[in-house]
Wavefront OBJ file of the C-alpha trace (Angstrom):
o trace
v -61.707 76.060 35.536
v -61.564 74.660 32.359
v -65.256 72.869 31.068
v -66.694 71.581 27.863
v -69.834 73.647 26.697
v -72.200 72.505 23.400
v -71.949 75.219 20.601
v -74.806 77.355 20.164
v -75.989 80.337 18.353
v -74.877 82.937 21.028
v -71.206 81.306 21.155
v -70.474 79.615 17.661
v -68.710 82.853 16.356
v -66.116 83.163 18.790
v -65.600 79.084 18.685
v -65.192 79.595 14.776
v -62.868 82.670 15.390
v -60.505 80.764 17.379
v -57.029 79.902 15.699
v -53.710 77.771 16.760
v -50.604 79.307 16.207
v -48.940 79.836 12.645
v -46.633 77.330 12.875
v -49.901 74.442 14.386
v -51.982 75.467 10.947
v -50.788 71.961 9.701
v -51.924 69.734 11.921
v -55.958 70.858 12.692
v -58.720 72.202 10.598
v -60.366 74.912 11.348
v -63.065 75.240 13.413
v -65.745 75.937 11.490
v -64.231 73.431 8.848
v -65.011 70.504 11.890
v -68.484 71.729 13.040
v -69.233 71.788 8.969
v -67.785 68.149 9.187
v -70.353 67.279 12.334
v -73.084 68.035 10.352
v -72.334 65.790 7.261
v -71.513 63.108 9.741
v -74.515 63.213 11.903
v -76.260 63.189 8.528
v -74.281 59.959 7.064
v -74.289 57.477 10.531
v -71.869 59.191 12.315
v -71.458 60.318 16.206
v -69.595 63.501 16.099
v -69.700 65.344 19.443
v -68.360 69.139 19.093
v -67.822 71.412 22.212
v -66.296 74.534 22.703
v -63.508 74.494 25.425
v -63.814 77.105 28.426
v -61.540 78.579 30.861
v -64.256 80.185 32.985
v -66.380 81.417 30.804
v -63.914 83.008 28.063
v -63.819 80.024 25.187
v -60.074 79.053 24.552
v -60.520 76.170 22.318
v -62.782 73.331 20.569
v -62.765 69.820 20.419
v -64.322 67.128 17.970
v -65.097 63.976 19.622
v -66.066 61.196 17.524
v -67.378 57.787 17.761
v -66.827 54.793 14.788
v -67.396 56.210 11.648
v -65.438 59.567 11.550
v -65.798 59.592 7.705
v -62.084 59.125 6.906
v -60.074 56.419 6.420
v -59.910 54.779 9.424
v -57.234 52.674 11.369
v -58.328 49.091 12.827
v -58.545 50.310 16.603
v -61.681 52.745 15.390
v -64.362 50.103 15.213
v -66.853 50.886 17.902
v -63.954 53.192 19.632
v -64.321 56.935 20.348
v -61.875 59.193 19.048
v -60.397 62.892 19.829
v -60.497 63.765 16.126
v -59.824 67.415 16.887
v -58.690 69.557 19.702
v -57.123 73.297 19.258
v -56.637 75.691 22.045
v -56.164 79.265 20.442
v -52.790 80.495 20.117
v -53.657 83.304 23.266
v -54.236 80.975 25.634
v -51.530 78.031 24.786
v -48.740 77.103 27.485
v -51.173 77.377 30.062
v -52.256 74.115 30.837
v -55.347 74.094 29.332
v -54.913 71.449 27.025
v -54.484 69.341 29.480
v -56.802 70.426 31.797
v -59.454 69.613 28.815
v -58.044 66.170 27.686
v -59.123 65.064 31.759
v -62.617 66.914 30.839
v -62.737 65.072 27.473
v -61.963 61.639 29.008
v -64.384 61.949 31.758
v -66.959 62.668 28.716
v -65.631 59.706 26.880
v -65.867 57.369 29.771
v -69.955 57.960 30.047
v -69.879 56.248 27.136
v -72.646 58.753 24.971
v -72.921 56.433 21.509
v -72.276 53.358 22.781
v -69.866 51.605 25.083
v -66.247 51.141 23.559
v -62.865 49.798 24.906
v -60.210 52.456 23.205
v -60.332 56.054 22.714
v -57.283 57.096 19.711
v -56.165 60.353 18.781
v -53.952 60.410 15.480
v -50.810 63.233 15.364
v -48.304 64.240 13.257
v -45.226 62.706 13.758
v -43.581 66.388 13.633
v -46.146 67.727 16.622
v -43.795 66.284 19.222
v -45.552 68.408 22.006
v -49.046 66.388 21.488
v -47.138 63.101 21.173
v -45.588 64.226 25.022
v -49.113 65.253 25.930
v -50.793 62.109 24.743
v -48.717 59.751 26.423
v -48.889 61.497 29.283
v -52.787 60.523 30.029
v -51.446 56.718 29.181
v -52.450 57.069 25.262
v -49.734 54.225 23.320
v -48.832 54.527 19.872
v -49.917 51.396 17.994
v -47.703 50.828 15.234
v -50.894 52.182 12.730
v -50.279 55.225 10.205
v -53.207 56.870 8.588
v -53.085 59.779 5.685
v -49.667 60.326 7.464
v -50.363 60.356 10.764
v -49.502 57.952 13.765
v -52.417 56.285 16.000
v -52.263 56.578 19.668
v -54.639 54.831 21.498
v -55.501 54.853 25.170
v -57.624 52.074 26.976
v -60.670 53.434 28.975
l 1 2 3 4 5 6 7 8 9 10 11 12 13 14 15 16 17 18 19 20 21 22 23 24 25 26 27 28 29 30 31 32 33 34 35 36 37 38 39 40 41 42 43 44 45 46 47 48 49 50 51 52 53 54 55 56 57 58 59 60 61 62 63 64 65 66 67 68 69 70 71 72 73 74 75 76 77 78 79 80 81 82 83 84 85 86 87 88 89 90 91 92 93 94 95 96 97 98 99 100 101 102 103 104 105 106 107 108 109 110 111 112 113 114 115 116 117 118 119 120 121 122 123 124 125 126 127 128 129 130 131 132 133 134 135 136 137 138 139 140 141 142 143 144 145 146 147 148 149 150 151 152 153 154 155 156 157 158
């Protein structure tokens, strides 16, 4: 059963030793690269909400949840929106479902609303990382024409 857990000091070394694949380097930072990137946004008016992604209780993956201000350039459709600004499942444990099984755990997180209430959640991909485009749209997420740093917007209504 896959479930989102907070980082902590017993757990943040196997969250920060996770890695994608070679060939997914491109398209996330690493993890300890986006809980570094929590703290400097909690500190400058951000929301950044970090959890480490479990199968049971072995940690497969991490997600950076975000809400308004990510820090970055930001499309139109981020204003008072949340925003799956990261998600990795480590190369072991990939083609099992489990990203999947995490974006419905993510939503449901989303849709209690934690900083605020919001209309949109948007995820921004590569526009060579076919597999998360297929995955996004999947859960109802539509591309909306935006490009940012290179990247296309998807956004899903919540």
């Amino acid at each position: 059963m896959i479930s989102l857990r907070k980082i902590t000091l017993d757990n943040r070394r196997a969250i920060f030793n996770l890695e994608v694949s070679d060939d997914q380097r491109q398209f996330v930072a690493s993890n300890l690269s986006s809980v570094a990137s929590c703290y400097v946004l909690s500190q400058n008016g951000g929301h950044p909400f970090p959890f480490a992604i479990y199968m049971d209780d072995q940690p497969v993956g991490f997600v950076m949840i975000t809400y308004g201000i990510t820090g970055y350039d930001l499309p139109s459709i981020a204003d008072s929106s949340y925003c799956i600004l990261r998600l990795m499942i480590d190369h072991q444990y990939q083609n099992r479902g489990y990203g999947r099984q995490a974006i419905v755990e993510i939503l449901e997180y989303i849709r209690t609303y934690p900083a605020g209430p919001a209309q949109y959640c948007w995820i921004s991909y590569s526009p060579e990382n076919v597999s998360a485009k297929k995955l996004y749209e999947s859960f109802g997420f539509v591309d909306n024409g935006e490009i940012c740093h290179d990247e296309l917007i998807t956004v899903l209504e919540l």
